[in-house]
ZADO-1210 file (C-alpha; in nm, 4 decimals, padded with zeros to 6 digits):
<atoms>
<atom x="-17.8682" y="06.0825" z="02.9227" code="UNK" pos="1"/>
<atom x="-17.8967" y="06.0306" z="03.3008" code="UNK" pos="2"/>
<atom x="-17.8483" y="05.6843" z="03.2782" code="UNK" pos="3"/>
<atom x="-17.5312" y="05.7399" z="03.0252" code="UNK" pos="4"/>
<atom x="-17.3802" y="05.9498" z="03.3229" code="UNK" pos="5"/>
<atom x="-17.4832" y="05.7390" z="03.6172" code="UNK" pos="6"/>
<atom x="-17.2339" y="05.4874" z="03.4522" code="UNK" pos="7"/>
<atom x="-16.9398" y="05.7314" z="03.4312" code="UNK" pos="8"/>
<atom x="-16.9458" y="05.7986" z="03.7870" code="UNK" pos="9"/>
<atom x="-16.6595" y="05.5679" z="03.8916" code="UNK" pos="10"/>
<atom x="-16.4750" y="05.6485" z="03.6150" code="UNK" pos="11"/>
<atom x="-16.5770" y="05.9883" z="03.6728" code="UNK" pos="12"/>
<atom x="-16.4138" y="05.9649" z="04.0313" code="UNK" pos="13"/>
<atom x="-16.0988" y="05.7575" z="03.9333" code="UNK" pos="14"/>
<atom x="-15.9750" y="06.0389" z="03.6963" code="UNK" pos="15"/>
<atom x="-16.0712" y="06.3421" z="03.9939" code="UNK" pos="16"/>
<atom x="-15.8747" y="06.0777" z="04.2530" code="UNK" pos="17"/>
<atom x="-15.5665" y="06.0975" z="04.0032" code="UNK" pos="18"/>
<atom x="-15.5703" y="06.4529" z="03.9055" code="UNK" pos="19"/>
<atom x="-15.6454" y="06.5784" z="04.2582" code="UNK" pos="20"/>
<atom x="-15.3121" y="06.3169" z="04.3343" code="UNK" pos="21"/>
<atom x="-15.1229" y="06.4880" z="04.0829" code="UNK" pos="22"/>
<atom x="-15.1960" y="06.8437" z="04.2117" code="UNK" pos="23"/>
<atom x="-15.1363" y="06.8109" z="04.5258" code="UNK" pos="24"/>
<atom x="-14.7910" y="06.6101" z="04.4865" code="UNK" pos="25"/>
<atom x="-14.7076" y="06.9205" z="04.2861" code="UNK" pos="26"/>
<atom x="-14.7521" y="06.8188" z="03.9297" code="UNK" pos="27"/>
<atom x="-14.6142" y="06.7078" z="03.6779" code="UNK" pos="28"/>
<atom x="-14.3520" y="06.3902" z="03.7276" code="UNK" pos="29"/>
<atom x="-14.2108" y="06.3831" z="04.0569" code="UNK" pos="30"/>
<atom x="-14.0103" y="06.0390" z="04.0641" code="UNK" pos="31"/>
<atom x="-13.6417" y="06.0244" z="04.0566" code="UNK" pos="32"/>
<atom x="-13.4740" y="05.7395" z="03.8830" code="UNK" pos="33"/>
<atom x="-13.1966" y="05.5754" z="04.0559" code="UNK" pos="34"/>
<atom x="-12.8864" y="05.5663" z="03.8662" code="UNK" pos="35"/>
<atom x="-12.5231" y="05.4890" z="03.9380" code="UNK" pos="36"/>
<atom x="-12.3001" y="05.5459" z="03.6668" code="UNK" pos="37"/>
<atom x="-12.0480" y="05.8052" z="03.5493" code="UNK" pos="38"/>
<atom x="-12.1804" y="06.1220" z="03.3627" code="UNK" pos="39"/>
<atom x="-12.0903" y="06.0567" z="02.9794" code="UNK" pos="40"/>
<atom x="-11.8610" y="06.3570" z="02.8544" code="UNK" pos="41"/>
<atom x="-12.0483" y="06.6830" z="02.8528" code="UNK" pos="42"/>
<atom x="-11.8943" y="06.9686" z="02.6666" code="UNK" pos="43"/>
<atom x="-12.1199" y="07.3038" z="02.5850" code="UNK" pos="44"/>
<atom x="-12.0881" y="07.6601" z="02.6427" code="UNK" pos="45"/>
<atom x="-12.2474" y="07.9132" z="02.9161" code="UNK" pos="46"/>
<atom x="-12.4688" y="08.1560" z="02.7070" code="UNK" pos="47"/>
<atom x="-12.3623" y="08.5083" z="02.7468" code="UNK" pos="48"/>
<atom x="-11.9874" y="08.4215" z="02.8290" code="UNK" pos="49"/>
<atom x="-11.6557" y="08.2543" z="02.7542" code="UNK" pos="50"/>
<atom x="-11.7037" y="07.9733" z="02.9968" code="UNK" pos="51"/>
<atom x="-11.7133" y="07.6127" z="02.9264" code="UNK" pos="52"/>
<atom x="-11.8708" y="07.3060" z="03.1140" code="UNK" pos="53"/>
<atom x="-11.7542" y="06.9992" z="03.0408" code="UNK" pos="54"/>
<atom x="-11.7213" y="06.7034" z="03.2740" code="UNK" pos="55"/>
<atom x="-11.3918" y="06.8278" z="03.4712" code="UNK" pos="56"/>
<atom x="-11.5277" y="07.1915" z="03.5123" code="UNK" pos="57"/>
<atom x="-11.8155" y="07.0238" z="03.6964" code="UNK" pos="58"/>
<atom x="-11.6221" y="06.8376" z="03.9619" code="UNK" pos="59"/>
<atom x="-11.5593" y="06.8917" z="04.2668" code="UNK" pos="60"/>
<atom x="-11.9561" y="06.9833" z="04.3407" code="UNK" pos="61"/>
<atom x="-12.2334" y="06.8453" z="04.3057" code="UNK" pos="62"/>
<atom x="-12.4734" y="06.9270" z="04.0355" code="UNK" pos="63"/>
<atom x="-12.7942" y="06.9325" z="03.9110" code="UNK" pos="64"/>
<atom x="-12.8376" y="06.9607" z="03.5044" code="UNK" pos="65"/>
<atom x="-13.1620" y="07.0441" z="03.3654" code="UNK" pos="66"/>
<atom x="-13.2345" y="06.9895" z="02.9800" code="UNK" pos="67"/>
<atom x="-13.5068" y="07.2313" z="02.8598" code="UNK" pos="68"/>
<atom x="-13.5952" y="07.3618" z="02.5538" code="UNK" pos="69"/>
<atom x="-13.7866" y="07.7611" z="02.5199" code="UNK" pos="70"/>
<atom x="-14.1025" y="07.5775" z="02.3809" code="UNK" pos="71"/>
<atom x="-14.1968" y="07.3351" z="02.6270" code="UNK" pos="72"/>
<atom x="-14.4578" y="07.4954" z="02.9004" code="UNK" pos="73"/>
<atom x="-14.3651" y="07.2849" z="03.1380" code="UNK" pos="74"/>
<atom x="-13.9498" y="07.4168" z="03.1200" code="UNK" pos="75"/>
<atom x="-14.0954" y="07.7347" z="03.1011" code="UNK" pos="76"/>
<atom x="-14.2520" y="07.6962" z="03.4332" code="UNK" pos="77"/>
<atom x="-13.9626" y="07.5325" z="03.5734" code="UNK" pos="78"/>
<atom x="-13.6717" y="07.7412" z="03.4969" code="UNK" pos="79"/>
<atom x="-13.8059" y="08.0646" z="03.7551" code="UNK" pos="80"/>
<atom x="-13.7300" y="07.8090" z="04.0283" code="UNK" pos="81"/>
<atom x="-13.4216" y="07.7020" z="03.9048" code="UNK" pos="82"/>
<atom x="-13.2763" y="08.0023" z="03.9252" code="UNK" pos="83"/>
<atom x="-13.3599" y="08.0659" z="04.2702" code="UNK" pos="84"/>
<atom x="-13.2375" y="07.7190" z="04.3240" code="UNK" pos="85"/>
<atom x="-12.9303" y="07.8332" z="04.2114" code="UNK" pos="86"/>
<atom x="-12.8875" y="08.1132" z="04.3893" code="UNK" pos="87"/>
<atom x="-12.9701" y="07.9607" z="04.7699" code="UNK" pos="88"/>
<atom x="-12.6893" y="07.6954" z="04.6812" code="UNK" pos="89"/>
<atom x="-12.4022" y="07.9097" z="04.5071" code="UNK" pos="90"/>
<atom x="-12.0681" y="07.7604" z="04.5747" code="UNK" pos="91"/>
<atom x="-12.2169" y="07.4383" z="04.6994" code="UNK" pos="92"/>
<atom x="-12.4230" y="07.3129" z="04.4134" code="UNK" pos="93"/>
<atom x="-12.4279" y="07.3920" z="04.0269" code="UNK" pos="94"/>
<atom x="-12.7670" y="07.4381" z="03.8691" code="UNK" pos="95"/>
<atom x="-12.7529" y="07.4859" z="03.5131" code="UNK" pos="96"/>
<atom x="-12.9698" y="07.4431" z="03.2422" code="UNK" pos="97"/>
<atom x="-12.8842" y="07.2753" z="02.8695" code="UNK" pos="98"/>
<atom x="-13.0593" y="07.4232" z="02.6007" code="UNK" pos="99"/>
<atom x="-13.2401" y="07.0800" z="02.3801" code="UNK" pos="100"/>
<atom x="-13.4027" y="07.2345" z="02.1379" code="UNK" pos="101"/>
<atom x="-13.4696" y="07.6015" z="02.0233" code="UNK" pos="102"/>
<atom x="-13.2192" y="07.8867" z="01.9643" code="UNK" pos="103"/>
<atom x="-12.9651" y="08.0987" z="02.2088" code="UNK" pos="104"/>
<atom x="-13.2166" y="08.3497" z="02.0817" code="UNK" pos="105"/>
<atom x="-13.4969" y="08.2161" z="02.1709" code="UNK" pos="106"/>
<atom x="-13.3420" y="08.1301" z="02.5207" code="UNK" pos="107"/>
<atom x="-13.1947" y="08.4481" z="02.6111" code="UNK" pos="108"/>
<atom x="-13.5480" y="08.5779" z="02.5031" code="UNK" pos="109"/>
<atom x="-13.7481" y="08.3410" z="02.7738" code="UNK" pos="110"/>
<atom x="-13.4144" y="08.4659" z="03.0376" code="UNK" pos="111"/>
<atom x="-13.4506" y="08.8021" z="03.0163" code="UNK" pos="112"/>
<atom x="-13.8048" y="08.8058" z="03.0240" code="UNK" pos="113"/>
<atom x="-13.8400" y="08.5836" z="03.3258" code="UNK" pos="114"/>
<atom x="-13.5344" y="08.7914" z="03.4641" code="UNK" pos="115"/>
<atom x="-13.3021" y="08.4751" z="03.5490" code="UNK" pos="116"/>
<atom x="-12.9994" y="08.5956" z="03.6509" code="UNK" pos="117"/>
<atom x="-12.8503" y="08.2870" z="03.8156" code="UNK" pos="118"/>
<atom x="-12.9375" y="07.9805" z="03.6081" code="UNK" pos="119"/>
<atom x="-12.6470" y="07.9886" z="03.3734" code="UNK" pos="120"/>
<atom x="-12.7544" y="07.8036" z="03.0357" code="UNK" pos="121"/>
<atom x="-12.5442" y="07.6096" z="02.8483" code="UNK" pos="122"/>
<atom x="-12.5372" y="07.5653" z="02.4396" code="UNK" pos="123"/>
<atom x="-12.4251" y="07.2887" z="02.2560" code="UNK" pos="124"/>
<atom x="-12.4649" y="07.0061" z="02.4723" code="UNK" pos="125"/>
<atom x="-12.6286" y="06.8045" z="02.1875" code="UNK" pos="126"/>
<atom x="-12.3979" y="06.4918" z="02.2249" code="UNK" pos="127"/>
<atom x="-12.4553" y="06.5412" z="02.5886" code="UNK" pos="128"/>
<atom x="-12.8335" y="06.4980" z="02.5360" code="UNK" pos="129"/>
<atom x="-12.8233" y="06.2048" z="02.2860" code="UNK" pos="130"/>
<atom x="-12.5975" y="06.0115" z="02.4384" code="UNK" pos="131"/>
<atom x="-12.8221" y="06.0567" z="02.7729" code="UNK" pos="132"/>
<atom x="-13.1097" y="05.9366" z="02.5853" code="UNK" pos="133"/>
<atom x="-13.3066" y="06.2532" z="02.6400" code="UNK" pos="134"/>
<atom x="-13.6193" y="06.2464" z="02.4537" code="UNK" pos="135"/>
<atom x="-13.8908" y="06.4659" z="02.6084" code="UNK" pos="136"/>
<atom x="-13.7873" y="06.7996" z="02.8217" code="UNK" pos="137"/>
<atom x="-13.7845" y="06.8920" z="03.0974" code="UNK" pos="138"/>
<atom x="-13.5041" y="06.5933" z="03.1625" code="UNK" pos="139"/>
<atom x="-13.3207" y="06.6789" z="03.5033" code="UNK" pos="140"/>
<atom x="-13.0085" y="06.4849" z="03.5714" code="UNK" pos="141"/>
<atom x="-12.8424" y="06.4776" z="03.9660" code="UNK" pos="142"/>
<atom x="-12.4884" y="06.4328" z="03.9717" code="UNK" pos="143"/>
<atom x="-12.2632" y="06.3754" z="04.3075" code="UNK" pos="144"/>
<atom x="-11.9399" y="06.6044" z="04.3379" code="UNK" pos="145"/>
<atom x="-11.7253" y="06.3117" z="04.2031" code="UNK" pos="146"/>
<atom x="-11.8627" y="06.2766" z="03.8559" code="UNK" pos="147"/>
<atom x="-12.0829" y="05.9878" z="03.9138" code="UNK" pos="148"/>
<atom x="-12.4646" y="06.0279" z="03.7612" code="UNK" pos="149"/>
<atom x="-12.6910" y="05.9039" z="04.0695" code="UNK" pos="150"/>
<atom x="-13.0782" y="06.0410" z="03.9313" code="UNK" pos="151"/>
<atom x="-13.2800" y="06.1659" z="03.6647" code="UNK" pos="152"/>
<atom x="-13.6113" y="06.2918" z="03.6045" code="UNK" pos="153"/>
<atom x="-13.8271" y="06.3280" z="03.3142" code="UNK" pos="154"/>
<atom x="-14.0944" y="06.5512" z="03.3820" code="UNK" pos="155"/>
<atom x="-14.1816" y="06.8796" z="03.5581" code="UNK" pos="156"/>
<atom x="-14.1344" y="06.8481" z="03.9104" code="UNK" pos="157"/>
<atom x="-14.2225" y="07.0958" z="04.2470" code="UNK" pos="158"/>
<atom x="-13.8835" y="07.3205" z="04.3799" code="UNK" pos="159"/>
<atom x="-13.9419" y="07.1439" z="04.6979" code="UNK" pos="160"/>
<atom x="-13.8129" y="06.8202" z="04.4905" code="UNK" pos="161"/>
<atom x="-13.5078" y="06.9993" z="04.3325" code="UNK" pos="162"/>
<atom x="-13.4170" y="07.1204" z="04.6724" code="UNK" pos="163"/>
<atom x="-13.4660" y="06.7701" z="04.8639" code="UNK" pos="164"/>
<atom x="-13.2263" y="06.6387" z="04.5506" code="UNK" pos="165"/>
<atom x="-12.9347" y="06.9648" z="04.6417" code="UNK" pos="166"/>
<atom x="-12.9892" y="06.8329" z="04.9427" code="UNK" pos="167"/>
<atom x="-12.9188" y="06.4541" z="04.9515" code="UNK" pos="168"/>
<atom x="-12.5994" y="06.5951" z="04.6205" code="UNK" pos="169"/>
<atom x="-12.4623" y="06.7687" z="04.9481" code="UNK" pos="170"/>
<atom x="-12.4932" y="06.5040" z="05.2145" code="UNK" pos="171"/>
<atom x="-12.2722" y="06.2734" z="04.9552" code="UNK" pos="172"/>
<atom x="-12.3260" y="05.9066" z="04.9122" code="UNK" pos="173"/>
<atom x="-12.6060" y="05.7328" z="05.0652" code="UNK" pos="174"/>
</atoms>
């Protein structure tokens, strides 16, 4: 048996290197894709009220779109920072979340219970999602003021991150 774990020990060491790496770059997936394209047509609706997001109600500032869905752990985690994310950039960035998959029910559920009161989240973006491709959650997309799609994510990712992206949306091209 000793000998069995004797030869482990790199291996051993290679996976502590990597999760200690993960942990302490804040878990989960913290690389942005570059992109540089126009954001395909988004239409859905903000849960909770009569407002609309589509591409045209989104210009103007930059945003930051984040598809979730009430099941995944790692959204789950995500969202509480979100909405404070929201709230420090008001006005000057829109944070919003797109329901994937679950219910409105099941969303206003995880809301209330996590008591997010600034992260508005859209329903029935579903064209929206397929057409981006989106097929694991959380899937964050960065878009500048004037429509054009410059990152994505796919993966959990530290607030620190979302807040160095709000930043770089509000400095404008780079």
């Amino acid at each position: 048996m000793r000998k069995a774990l004797s030869k482990l020990g790199p291996w051993v060491a290679t996976i502590g290197a990597a999760v200690l790496f993960a942990l302490a770059s804040g878990g989960g997936c913290s690389f942005v894709h570059a992109e540089n394209r126009p954001l395909p047509p988004l239409s859905a609706r903000v849960m909770g009220s009569e407002a609309h997001v589509s591409n045209q109600t989104l210009r103007g500032k930059p945003a930051i779109l984040n598809v979730w869905s009430p099941s995944c752990v790692p959204c789950r985690l995500e969202l509480p920072g979100l909405d404070e994310l929201a709230e420090k950039y008001a006005g000057r960035v829109t944070v919003m979340s797109l329901l994937a998959w679950g219910t409105p029910g099941q969303a206003s559920a995880f809301a209330k219970s996590k008591g997010l009161t600034h992260l508005p989240i859209a329903v029935g973006a579903d064209t929206f999602v397929q057409s981006m491709g989106v097929d694991a959650v959380p899937t964050t997309f960065f878009v500048r003021a004037d429509g054009t799609l410059v990152g994505s994510l796919t993966g959990a990712a530290p607030e620190w991150l979302f807040k160095r992206q709000a930043e770089k949306l509000l400095a404008g091209p780079q």
